[in-house]
N, C-alpha and C positions, 0 to 999 in steps of 0.2 A: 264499693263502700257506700252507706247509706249516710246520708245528711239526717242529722237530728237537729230539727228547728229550736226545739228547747234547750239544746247544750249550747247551740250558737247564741240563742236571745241570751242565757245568763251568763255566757261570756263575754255577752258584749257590753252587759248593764254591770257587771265585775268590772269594766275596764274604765267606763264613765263613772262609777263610784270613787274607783280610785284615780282619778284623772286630775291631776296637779297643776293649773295654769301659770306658767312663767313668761311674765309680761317683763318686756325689757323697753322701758319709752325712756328716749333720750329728746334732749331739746340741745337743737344744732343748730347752727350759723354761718355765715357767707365771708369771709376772708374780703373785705372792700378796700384796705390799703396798708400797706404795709412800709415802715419803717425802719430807724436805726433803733430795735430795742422796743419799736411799741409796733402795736395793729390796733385794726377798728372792723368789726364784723355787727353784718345786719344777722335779723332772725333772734338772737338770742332774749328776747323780753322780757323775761321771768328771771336774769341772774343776777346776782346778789354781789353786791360792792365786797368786795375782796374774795372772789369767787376765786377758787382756781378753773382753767379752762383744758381741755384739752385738744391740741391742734391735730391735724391729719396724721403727721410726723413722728406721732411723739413726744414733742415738747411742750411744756406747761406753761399756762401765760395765768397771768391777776386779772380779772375784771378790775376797771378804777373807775373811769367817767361815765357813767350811765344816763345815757342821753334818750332822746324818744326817739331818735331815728338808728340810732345803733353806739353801741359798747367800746369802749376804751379801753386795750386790752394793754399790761406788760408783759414782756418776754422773758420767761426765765428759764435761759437757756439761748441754742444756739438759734438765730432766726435767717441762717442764709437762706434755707431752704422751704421758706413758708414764701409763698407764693398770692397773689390775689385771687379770689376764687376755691381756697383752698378752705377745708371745710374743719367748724370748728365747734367743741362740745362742752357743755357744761358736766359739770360731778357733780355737782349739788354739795362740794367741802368748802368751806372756807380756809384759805391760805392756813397751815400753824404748821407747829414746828416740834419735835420731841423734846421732852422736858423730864430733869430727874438727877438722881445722883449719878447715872452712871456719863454722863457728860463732862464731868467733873473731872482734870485730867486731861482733856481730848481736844483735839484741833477739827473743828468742823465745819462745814462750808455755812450758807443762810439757810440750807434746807435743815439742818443738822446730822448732817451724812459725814462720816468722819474722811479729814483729808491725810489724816497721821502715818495712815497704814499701821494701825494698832490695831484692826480689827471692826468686825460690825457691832454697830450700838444698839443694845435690845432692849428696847421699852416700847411700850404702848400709851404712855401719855404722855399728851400735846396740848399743849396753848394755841390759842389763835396769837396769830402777831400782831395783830390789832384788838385790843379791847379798851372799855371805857377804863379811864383814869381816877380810880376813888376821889368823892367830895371835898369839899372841904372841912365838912363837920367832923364826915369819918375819919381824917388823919389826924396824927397824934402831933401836938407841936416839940419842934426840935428843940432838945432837952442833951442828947451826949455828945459829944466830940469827936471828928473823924480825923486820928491823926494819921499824917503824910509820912511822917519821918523827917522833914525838912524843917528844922529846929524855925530858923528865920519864919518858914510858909507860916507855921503850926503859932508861932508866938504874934503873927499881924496881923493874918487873916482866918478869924473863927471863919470853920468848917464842921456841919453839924452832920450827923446822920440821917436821913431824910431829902438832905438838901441839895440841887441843882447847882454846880461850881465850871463856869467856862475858864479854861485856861485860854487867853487869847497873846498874840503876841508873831511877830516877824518868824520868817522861815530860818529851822538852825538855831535859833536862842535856848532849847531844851524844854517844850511843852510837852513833847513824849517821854523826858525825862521824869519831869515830874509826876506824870499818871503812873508811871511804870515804880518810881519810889514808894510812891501810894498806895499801888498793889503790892509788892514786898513787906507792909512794912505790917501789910493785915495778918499776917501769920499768930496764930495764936489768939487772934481779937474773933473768934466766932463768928467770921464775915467771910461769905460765898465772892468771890470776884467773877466780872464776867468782861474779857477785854477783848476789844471788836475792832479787827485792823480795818479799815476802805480804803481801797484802791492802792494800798502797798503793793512794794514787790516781793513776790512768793518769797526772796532768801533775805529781805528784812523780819518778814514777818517769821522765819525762822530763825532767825540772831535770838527777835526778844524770846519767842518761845522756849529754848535752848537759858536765858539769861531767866527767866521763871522756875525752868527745870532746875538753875544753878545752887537758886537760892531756895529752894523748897517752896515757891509761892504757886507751882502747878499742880502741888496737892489738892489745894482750894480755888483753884483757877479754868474756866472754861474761857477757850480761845477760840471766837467769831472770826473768818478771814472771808474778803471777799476781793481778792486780790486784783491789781490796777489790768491783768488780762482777760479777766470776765465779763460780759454783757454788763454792761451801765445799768438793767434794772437789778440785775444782784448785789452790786454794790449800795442800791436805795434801801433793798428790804433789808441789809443784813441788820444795821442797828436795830430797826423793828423785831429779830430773829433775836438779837443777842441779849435785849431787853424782855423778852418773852421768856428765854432759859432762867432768867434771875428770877422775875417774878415769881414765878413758881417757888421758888426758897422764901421769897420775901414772906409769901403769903402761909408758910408753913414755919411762920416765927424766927428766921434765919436773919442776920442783916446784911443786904448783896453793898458792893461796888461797883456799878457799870461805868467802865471807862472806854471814853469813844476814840481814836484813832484813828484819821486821816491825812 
């Protein structure tokens, strides 16, 4: 069979025309010590304060301290098996979290993976869990009333919408009490709840969910749990997570409740 020079040359200039470069550059790092919950890895230069990372293993850590000699990482997730030496990736995402109505209803972890067994959560927008906090110009000053249901709370201590209320007080006197009235009592008031257990136990944190479902208040209510047997860095981000699901309503003319629970 005869070689034909010219059917080869323009098959071969057909193939570099169509020739599609897939460049795949990752920026990786060195696993240098490893903790309860955190690491610290050199190499990584270029990654960004609340980075997510990705470890050899599989599991995903936060960039936090960004130092000149190497990165402070959180562990979110299981860290038995990250080892020193073990190598680790940037994504180039910032930590967030999915946001939306269909959360509403739903018990989910800090990632907002649902922990209910109701099913998968299908949305594609996300907040970062960290962002800047509007000015002080651009907020509106507190003007309506946020009531509790607790005649006494509601008649001594204005509580306004917008505003920042610590319940503080000894262990057992009813501080979950009152958040938990609080969100009941929004039913009908056009207000998104958002209530974030830390470090409860999985079947308290299923009493109050169950006590929401009783009274109708899990129609308008998403539940954050970052329960007391999860890695210590899950239970830092969750309120950062539970506060991300809200905003998203806030800023789409909604008025949230976040209530923090630990």
């Amino acid at each position: 069979m005869a070689i034909n020079a010219q059917e080869i040359s323009a098959l071969i200039k057909k193939q570099i025309e169509n020739f599609q470069p897939n460049y795949d550059v990752t920026e990786t790092g060195v696993v240098t010590y490893i903790g309860d919950g955190s690491a610290r890895a050199r190499g990584l230069d270029k990654a960004m304060s609340g980075e997510l990372l990705e470890f050899s293993n599989g599991v995903y850590g936060m960039a936090q301290n960004l130092e000149s000699n190497d990165v402070g990482i959180i562990i979110l997730g299981d860290f038995s098996e990250i080892r020193e030496g073990d190598e680790v990736k940037r994504t180039g995402k910032i930590m967030e979290v999915p946001v939306g109505e269909v959360l509403i209803c739903r018990v989910v972890n800090p990632f907002g993976q649902p922990v209910d067994g109701l099913g998968e959560i299908k949305t594609t927008a996300t907040r970062p869990v960290e962002t800047p906090a509007p000015g002080v110009i651009q907020r509106k000053s507190v003007s309506e009333p946020l009531q509790t249901g607790l005649k006494a709370l509601d008649a001594l201590v204005p509580i306004g919408r917008g505003q920042l209320e610590w319940i503080i007080g000894d262990r057992q006197t009813g501080k979950t009490s009152v958040a938990i009235d609080a969100t009941l009592n929004q039913k009908g008031q056009d207000t998104i709840c958002s209530y974030v257990a830390i470090g409860q136990k999985e079947s308290t944190v299923r009493t109050r969910v169950e006590t929401h479902r009783k009274y109708g208040a899990l129609e308008y209510t998403i539940v954050v749990t970052a329960s007391s047997s999860q890695p210590s860095p899950l239970l830092y981000i969750a309120p950062y997570a539970g506060v991300a699901m809200a905003e998203e309503f806030m800023y789409n003319g909604n008025h949230v409740l976040i209530v923090d629970a630990d």
